[in-house]
N, C-alpha and C positions, 0 to 999 in steps of 0.2 A: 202900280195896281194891276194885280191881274188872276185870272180865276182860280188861283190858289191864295192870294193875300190880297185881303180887300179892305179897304181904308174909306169909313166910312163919311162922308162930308161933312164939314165942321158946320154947317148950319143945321143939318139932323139931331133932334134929340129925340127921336121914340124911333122903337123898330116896333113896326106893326105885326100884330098875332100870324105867325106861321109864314113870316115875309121869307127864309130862307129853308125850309122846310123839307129835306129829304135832300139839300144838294151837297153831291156827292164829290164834287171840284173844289168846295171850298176847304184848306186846310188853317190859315192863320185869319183873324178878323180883328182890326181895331175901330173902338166903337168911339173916339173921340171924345163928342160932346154931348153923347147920349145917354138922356136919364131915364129910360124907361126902356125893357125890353119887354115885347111882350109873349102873350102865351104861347105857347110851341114855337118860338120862332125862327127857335132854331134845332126843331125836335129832328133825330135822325140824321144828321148832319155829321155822316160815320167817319167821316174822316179830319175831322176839326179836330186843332191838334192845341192851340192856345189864341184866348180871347185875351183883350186890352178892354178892362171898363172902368178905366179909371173916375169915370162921371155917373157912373149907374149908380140910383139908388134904390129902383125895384124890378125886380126880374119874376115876371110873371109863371105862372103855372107850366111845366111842362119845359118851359124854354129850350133847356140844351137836351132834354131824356133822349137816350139812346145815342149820346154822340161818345161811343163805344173808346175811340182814340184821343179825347181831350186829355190830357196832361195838365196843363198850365193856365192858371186866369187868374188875371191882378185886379185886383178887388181897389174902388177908392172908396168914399162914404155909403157903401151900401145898406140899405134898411128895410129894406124886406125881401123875403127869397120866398114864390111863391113852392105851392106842392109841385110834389114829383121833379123841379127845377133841375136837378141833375142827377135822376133818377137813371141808374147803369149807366152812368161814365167812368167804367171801372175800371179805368187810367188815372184815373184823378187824385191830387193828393194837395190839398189844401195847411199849408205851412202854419198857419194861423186864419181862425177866423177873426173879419174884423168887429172888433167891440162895438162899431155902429151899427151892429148889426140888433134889429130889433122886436123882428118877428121872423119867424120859419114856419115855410107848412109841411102837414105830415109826409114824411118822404122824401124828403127837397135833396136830403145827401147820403139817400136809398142805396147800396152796391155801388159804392163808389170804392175809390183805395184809398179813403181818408186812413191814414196810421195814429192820428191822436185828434182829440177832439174838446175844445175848451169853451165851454158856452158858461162860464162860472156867472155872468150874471144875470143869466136868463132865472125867471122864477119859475118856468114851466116846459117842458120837454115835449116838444111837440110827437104824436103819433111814427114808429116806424120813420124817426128823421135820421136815426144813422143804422136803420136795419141793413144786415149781412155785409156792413163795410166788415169783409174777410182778413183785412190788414190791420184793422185797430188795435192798438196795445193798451192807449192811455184815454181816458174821459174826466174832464173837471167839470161837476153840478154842483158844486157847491151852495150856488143860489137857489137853487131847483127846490121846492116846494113838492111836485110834482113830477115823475118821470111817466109820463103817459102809454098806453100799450104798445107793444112791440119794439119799443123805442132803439134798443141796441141788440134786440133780436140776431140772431148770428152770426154775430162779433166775434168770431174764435177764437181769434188769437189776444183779446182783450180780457186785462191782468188785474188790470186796480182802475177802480174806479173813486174819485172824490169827492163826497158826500158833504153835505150841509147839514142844516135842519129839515130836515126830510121827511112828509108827509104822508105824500100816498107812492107807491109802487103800484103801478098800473099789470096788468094781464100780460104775462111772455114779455118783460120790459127786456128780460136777461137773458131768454130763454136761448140752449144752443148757444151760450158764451162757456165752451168747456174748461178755458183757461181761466175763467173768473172763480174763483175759489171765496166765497162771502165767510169772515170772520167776525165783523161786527158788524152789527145796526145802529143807523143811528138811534137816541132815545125820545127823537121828538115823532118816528117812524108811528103811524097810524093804521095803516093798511098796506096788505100785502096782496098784490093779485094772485088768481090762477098762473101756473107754471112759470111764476115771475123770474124764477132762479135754475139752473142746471147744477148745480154744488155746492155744497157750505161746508164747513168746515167741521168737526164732529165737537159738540158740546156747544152748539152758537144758541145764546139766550136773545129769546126775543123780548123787544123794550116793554117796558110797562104799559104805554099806551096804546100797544095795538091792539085792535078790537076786531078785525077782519084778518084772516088767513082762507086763498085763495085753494082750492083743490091743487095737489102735488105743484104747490108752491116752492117746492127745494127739489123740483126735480125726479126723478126714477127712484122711487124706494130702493134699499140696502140696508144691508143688515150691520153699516156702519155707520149710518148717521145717529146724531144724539142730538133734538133739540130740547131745549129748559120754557116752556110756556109757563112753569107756576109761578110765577111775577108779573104773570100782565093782566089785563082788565078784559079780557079773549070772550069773547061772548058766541063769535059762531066759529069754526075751526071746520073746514073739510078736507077729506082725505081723498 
């Protein structure tokens, strides 16, 4: 044990809010038998490079934000990941998320370098939780009811995404993903927010049921997009 790898006592199970907070010595941490981290506690912490939490099952608001150098964290039964939790750890690449995973708040995996991202059975997409991860390619929602605003917001390099019965499209969920090219909808699709999309594809019909299209919801007008609204139940439409 020493101020670059700290091993933390097996009788410890919580890290109290902001317990390691701007320190700049620590680079490796394992958290033993700890089930709870708390808020900021380890905000700022530029030079953490990989945590062990094999015992954590909630990690508070803010925890790791700004630990610019994390790379690596081995997740055990984790189940809630508060906001902003790894908000700019833009080293970060998360292999899989674990399926005990059961709530996220908005942000939690903000500018991160997640490159794919599978939350299929989550029902609802938390706010700007994988905003401007720059590295993502791949997203499965498939359970997603809901993809909430900003949600995969500046995703560039993200290709396909996988869609369920799919409800609402929140405001800028897509927005600035210029690799995302949208070909179909789903038909259970209800509402579409403001500038929810950058691209579609020319000729993309929108489902029957939607009732809400958001202002330049496909993104920057051009004189080659073609969409088909005469099949749906469209009641307000703005441009």
């Amino acid at each position: 044990m020493n101020d670059e790898y700290f091993v933390i006592p097996e009788e410890e199970t919580a890290i109290a809010d902001g317990a390691f907070a701007g320190n700049k010595s620590l680079k490796h941490i394992d958290l033993r038998n700890v089930e709870r981290i708390g808020e900021f506690a380890f905000q700022d912490c530029t030079n953490l490079e990989t945590v062990i939490m094999s015992n954590v099952s909630v990690i508070g608001s803010g925890a790791f934000e700004f630990c610019r150098s994390l790379r690596s964290v081995t997740f055990g039964g984790i189940a809630e990941i508060g906001e902003l939790a790894f908000f700019h750890c833009d080293k970060l690449d998360i292999s899989e998320i674990p399926h005990s995973l059961r709530k996220a708040g908005a942000g939690a995996f903000s500018h991160t370098g997640l490159k794919h991202a599978d939350l299929h059975w989550f029902e609802e997409i938390p706010s700007s939780l994988f905003s401007y991860c720059t590295s993502m390619e791949y997203a499965d929602v498939i359970g997603a009811k809901v993809i909430n605003d900003d949600a995969f917001a500046g995703c560039r390099e993200l290709s396909y995404v996988r869609f369920g019965e799919l409800e609402t499209i929140g405001d800028r969920a897509f927005r600035r993903c210029g690799s995302l090219e949208i070909a179909v909808l789903p038909d259970t699709l209800q509402r579409i927010g403001e500038e929810a999309f950058e691209r579609i594809r020319p000729g993309l019909v929108i489902p029957k049921r939607v009732s809400h299209i958001g202002s330049n919801c496909f993104g920057p007008v051009d004189s080659k997009k073609s969409v088909s609204i005469y099949n749906t139940m469209l009641y307000e439409f703005r441009n």
